[in-house]
Each structure stands twice: as C-alpha cells, then as structure tokens.
C-alpha positions as CSV (number, residue, x, y, z in Angstrom):
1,X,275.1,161.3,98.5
2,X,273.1,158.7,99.9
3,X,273.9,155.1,99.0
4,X,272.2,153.5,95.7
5,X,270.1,150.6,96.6
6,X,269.5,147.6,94.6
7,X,266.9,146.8,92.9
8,X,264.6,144.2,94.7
9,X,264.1,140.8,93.2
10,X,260.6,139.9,92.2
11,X,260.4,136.4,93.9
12,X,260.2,138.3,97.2
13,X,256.9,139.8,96.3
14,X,255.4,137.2,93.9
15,X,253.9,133.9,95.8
16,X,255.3,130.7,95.9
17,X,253.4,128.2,94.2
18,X,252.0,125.4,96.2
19,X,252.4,122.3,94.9
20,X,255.5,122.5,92.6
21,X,255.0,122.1,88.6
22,X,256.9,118.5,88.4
23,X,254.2,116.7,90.8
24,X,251.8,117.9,88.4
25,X,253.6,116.5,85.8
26,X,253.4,113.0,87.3
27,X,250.4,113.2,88.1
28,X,249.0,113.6,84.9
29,X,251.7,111.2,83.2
30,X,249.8,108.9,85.7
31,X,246.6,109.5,85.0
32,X,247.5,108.7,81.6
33,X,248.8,105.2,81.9
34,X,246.1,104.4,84.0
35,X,243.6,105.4,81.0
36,X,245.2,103.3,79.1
37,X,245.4,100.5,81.2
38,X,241.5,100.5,81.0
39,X,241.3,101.2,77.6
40,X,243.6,97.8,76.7
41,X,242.0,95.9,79.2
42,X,238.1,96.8,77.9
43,X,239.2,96.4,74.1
44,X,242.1,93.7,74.3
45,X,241.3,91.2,71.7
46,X,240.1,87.4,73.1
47,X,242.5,85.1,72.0
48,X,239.8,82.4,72.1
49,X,236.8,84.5,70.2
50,X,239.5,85.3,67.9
51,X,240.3,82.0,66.7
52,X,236.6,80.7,66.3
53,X,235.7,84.0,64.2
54,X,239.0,82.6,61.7
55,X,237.5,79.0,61.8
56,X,234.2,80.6,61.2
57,X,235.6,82.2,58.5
58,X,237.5,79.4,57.3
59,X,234.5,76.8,57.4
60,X,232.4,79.8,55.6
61,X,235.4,79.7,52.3
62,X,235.1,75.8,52.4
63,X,231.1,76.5,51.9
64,X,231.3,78.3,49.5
65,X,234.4,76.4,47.4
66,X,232.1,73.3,47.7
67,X,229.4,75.2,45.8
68,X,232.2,76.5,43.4
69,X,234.2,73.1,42.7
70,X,232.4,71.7,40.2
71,X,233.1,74.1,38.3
72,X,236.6,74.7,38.9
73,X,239.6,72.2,38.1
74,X,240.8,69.7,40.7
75,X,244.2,71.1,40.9
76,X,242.6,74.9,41.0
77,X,240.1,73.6,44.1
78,X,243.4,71.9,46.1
79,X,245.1,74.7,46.1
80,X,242.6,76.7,47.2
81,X,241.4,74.9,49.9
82,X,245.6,74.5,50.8
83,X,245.3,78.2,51.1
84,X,242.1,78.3,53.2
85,X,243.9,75.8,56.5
86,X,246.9,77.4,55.8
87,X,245.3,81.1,56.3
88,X,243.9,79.6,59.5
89,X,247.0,78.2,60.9
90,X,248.8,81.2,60.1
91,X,246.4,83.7,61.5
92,X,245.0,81.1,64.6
93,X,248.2,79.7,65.8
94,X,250.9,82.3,64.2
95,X,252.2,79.5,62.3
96,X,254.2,80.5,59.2
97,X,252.7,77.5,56.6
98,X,251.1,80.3,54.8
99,X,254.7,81.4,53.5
100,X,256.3,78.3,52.6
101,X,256.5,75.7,50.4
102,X,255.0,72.0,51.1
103,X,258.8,70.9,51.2
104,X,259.7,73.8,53.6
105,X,256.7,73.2,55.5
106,X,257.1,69.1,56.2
107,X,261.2,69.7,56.4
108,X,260.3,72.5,59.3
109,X,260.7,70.6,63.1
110,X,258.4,72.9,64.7
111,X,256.0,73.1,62.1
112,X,252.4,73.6,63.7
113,X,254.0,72.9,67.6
114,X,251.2,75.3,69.0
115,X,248.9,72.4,67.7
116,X,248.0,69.4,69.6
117,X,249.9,66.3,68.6
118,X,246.2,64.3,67.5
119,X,245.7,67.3,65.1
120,X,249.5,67.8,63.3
121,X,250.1,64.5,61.6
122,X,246.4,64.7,59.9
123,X,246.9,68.5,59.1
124,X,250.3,68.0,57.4
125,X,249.1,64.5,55.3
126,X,246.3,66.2,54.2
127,X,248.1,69.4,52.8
128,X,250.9,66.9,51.3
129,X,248.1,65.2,49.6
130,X,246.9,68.5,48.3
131,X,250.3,69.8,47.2
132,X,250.6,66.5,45.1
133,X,247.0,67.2,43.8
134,X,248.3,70.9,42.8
135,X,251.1,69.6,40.9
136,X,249.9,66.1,39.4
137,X,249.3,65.3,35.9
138,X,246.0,63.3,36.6
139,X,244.0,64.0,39.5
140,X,242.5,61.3,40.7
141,X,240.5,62.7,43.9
142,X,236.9,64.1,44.1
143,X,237.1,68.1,45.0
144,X,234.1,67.6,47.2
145,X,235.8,64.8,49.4
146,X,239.0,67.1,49.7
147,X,237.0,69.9,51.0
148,X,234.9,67.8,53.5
149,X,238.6,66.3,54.7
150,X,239.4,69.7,54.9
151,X,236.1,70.7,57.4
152,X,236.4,67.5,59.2
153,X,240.7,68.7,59.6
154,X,239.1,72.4,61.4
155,X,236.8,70.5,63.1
156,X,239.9,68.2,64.8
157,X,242.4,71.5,65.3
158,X,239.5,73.1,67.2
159,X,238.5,70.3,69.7
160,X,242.5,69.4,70.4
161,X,243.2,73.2,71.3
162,X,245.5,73.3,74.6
163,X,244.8,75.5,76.8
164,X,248.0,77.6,76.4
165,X,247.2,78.3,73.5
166,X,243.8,80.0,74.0
C-alpha cells in the first residue's frame, strides 16, 4: 500500500498579499487625523471675533433695556443690566461672575485677572453699585445713567484687552 499523503495547505497555492493589511490600517488612521486637522483648523472658532460678537450682543441688550427702563423699576433695570456685563465676562473672558454672588465675587482674588488692571476696579464698583441698587430700599440712581456707565464699562474692557487674551 502506497503511503497516504497529506493534504496540502492552501497558503501554498493562494498569493501572498502585497502590502500587508496593518499598513493599510495606518494609513487610513492617518488620513483620518490629517482630515481633521484641516477640518479644526478651517472651522476653529476666533477667539478675537468671538468676543466682539458677545460685546455686540451685549451693547445690543443695553439698547434695547434703555428703551425698556422707563418702564421697568430701578431695582428690576440694575439687575438686569448686572446680568448683561456679567454674561459678557463670563462668556468673553471665562470668568465665573455670572455664578456668584456680589460678596463672592468682590471676596474672589482672581476675580476678572484675564482683564486688564485699568478695566477691573471700574467693572467691579460699578456691579457693587448695582448690587446695592438691587437690594436698596430707595433707589436713588437714574436707570438710563446706569446703563450708559454700563456701555461706557464694555467700551473700557474692550480697548484694555491684552493680547494673551485674544
């Protein structure tokens, strides 16, 4: 009886691939980060343009409060013009005065550090004098005046920007 040969194994007739499957694999995870590379570099946001669309906006709520103060209380118009520069800070300069209380805001050592040191002390007397306006008995100040300290305090922030912050 002649001897049983084995069965052959199939790599020996099917071709060996010429570039192996793991180099394609790079190559495409590569081509993937460099997509995205472009894509964040075309659409990243510009720090700069940013920041003037939130002063536009915030100048914009100060118009339009002006027209609405007469009609509103004096304590009602403070606090919402505290809320408009706060808003700003908060979404200009990542500064958490948005969230916290006068008293937590004035006790807070690096309140407003991304701002430039001619702009803080103006910024933080004139929300103090709003927060006493919220809260006091008889209000003595003329809503329009507040609101036009409040334009002339956007106007200050945005000519003092540093540079690292832009």
């Amino acid at each position: 009886m002649p001897p049983i040969e084995d069965i052959t194994p199939p790599g020996e007739f099917l071709p060996e691939p010429n570039t192996p499957w793991w180099l394609w694999a790079l190559v495409g995870i590569g081509v993937l980060m460099i997509l995205a590379l472009v894509a964040w570099l075309i659409f990243k946001p510009n720090p700069a343009k940013t920041r003037a669309n939130l002063l536009d906006d915030a100048r914009a709520s100060l118009h339009k409060l002006k027209e609405e103060s007469p009609k509103l209380p004096p304590h009602v118009t403070a606090t919402r013009i505290s809320l408009i520069i706060r808003r700003y800070l908060e979404a200009a300069f990542k500064d958490p005065a948005l969230f916290e209380t006068n008293e937590e805001f004035t006790l807070r050592h690096d309140a407003l550090n991304k701002l430039h040191p001619d702009s803080r002390e103006p910024v933080t007397a004139h929300l103090s004098q709003l927060s006493q306006l919220k809260y006091a008995p008889v209000h003595s100040a003329e809503p329009v005046q507040l609101i036009e300290e409040a334009e002339e305090l956007l106007a200050n922030i945005e000519i003092n920007v540093s540079p690292e912050t832009t």
